[in-house]
N, C-alpha and C positions, 0 to 999 in steps of 0.2 A: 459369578463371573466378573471380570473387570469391567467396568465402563469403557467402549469403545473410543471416548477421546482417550483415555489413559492407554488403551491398546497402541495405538496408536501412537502415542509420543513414546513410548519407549522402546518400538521399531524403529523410530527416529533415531533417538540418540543410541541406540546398539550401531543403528547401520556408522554412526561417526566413524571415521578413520582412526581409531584410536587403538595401544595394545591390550586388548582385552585379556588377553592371554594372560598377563602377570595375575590376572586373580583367580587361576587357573588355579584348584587343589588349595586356596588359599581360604581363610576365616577372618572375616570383617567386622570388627564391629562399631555400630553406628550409634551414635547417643542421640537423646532426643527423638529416638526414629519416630514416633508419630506425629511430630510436627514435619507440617507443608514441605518444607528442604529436604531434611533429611532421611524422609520416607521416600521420596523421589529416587534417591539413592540406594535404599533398600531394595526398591522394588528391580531398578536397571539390575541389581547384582543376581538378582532373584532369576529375574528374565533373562539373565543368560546364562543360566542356567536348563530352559526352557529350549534356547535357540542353538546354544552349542551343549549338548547331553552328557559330551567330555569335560564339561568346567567346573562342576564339582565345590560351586563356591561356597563355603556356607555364611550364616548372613547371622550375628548376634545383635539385637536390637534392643535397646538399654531403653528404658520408658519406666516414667513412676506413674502412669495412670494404667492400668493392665486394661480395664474396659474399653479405652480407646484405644489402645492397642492393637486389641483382638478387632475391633474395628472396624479400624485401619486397613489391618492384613487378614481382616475375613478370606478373603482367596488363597491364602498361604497358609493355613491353621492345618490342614493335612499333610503338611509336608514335610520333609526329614533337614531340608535344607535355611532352616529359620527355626531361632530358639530366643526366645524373648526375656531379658532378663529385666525384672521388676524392682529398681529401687531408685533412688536418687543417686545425679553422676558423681554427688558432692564427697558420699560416703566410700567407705574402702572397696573395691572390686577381687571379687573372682571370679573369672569367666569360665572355670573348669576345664579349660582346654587353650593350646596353644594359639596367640592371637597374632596374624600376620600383617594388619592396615586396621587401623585408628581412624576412624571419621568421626569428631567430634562437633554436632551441633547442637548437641544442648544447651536449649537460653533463653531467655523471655525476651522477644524482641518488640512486644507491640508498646509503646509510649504509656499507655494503662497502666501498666506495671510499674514503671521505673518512680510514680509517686507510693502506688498503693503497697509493694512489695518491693522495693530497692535491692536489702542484704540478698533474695531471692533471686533475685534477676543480675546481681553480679558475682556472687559462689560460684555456679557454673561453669565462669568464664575466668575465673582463679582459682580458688578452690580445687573446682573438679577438673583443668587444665592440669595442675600439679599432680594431681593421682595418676590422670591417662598420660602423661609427660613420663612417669616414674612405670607405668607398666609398659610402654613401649619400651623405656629403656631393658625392664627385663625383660623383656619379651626378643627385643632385637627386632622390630618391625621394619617392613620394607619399607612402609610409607605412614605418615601420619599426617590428616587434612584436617587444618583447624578453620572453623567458621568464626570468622571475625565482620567488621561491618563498613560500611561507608559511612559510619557516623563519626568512625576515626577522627577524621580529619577535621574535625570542630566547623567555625565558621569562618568559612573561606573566602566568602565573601566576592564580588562581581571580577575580581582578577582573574579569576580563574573560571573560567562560565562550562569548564570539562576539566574533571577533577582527575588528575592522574596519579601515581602514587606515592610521590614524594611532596605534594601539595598542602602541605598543614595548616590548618589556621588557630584560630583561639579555642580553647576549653577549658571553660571553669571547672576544677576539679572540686568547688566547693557546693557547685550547684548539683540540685539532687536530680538532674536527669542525667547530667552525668556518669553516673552510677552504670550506667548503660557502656558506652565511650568508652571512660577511663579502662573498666576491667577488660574490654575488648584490646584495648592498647597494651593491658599486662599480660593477656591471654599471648598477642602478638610476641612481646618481647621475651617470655619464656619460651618459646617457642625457638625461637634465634638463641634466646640461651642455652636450652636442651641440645641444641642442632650445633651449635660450637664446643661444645664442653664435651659433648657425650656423643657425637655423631649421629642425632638421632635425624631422619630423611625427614623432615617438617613439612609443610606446606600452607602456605595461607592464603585463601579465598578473601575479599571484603564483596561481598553482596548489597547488592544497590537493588531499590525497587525490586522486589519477585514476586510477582502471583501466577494464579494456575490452576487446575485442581487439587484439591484435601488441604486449601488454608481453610480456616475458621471462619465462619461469614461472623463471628462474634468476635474478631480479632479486633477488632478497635481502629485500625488505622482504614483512611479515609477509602483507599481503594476497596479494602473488604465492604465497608458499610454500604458503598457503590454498587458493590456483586450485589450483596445480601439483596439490597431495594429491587432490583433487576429480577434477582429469583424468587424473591417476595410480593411480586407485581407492586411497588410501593412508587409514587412521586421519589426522584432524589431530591435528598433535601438540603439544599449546600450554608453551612453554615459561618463559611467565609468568603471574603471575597474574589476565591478561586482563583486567585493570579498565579499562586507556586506553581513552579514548574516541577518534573519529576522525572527522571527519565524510569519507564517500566520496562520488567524484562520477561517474558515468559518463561513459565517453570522447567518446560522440557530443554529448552533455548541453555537457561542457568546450568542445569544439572550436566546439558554437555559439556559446561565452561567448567564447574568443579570437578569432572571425571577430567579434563585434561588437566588442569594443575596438581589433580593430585598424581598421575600417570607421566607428565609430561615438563613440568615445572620444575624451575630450581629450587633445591633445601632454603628455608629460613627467608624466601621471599614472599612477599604480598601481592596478591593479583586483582586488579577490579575484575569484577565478573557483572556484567549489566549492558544495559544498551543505549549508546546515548541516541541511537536514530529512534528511537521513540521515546524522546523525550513534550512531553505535552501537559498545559494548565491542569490545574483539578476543573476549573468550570470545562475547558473542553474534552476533560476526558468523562464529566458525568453526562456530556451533551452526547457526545460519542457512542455512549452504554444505551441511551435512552433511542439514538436514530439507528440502532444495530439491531434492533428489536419493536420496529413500531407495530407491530400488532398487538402488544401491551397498552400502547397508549397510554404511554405515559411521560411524565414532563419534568425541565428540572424547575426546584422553588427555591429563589432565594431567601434565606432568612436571616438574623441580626448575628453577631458574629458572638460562636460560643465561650460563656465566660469559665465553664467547667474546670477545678480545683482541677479535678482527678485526671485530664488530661494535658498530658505535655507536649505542644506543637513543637515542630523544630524549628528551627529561627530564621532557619536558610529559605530564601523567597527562590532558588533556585538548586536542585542538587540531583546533576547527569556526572557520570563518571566518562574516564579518559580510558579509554579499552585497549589502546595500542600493545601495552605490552602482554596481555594474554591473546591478541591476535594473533601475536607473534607466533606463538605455540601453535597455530594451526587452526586457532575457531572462532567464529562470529555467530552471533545471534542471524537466526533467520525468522524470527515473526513477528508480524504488526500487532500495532495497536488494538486494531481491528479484529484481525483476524485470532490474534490470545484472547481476548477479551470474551470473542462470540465463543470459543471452545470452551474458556472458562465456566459461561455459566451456562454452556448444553451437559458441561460434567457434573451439572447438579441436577440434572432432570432426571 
């Protein structure tokens, strides 16, 4: 059965105001689906299927690891409505059946990657854009949702202390974390190419800070490691001097925000999806994780600031995004610091 925090959030975001109804009789498919985001997605389409009997959605979930997969969606493996297709987004697709909405989030987003696997971590986001760009087109799709990022916008630097979406700063295309960035940028502007050329209904997300339940406690970036100590009863261990700021968003919070742009949004535009009211330091968000759970007893330790090759920090001592124009559409984030953080890691128990 599902974990009752995840029950739970996805009563949340069904009850949203949004039209449910167009994925009525309709076929999804999602990339990436077993990663943190876009399994999110899977699941809301799944689940109402659950809530309205008439909806009829069905749900194709594109993953190259099939073991996590299955998983993933252990509570879905009986059911007629989820059909898991096994390869990489990079290669040619067929989905054997007609496909109505494109959610593509297949990508490597954690910072680990973009030294150890570059070409890997930007295919996806070119590459395999082009295929699903080209089967929408045959397809004739109502909608197609590209996940893009808040690393767009390079370094922005203290002008701008809420990043909104025409905010650009610098970006070395020649530096290799770029690799990340850039292909997101080409992912974006095909996207707008597709959608002027070919009328294809686009849509673009950039996601800022998201955790929740079913990230990776092995993800690499500072907030997982954060979880992981917490659920690991471990000291956190901060290996810098915790001043970045970051605005975090919860994953039910997110997934409301990408089911309204892709439902609700204009073609070929970008939306932030994030929250800057919970924007807070790394040192007080491990201080946070640690007074959220004191019967652990457990403490934060500072230690010397890590030299590691294989990871690449981001450069920005600050990075909240500027939310107004997806408010517009109708949604806001509704959960603290506090209170995502504690569900987060009651959903690993």
């Amino acid at each position: 059965m599902r974990h009752a925090v995840i029950e739970e959030d996805l009563g949340r975001i069904v009850a949203e105001d949004l039209p449910w109804g167009q994925f009525s009789g309709k076929t999804v498919l999602v990339t990436g689906a077993s990663g943190c985001l876009p399994a999110y997605m899977a699941e809301v389409l799944l689940y109402l299927n659950e809530v309205f009997p008439d909806q009829r959605t069905h749900v194709l979930a594109l993953t190259r690891n099939r073991e996590r997969a299955l998983s993933r969606f252990a509570h879905y493996q009986q059911r007629g409505d989820l059909t898991l297709l096994v390869q990489d987004v990079c290669e040619p697709l067929d989905p054997a059946r007609h496909v109505d909405f494109i959610i593509h989030a297949a990508s490597q987003a954690s910072p680990k990657y973009f030294r150890d696997d570059p070409v890997g971590t930007l295919s996806p986001n070119v590459v395999g854009t082009h295929g699903l760009l080209r089967l929408a087109r045959e397809h004739r799709v109502d909608g197609f949702l590209f996940f893009s990022s808040g690393e767009v916008y390079g370094e922005v630097g203290d002008t701008h202390p809420y990043i909104a979406e025409d905010n650009y700063g610098y970006l070395d295309p020649a530096a290799l974390r770029s690799c990340y960035a850039e292909s997101k940028r080409m992912g974006e502007t095909m996207c707008v190419a597709w959608a002027a050329q070919y009328g294809i209904a686009t849509r673009i997300v950039r996601p800022f800070h998201t955790y929740g339940p079913g990230m990776r406690l092995d993800d690499g970036r500072v907030f997982a490691d954060f979880v992981s100590d917490i659920v690991n009863n471990r000291d956190i261990r901060l290996k810098s001097d915790g001043r970045a700021i970051r605005a975090f968003c919860y994953l039910a919070d997110a997934t409301a925000g990408f089911f309204t742009v892709l439902l609700r949004g204009r073609d070929a535009e970008p939306y932030n999806v994030g929250n800057e009211g919970a924007a807070v330091s790394m040192l007080d968000l491990a201080n946070t994780l640690v007074q959220l759970f004191p019967e652990k007893q457990l403490q934060v330790l500072r230690e010397a600031e890590s030299a590691d090759p294989g990871y690449l920090p981001s450069p920005l001592s600050r990075n909240c995004p500027d939310t107004s124009k997806v408010r517009e559409l109708g949604w806001a984030p509704r959960t603290s610091i506090s209170e995502g953080f504690r569900r987060t890691v009651r959903s690993y128990a």
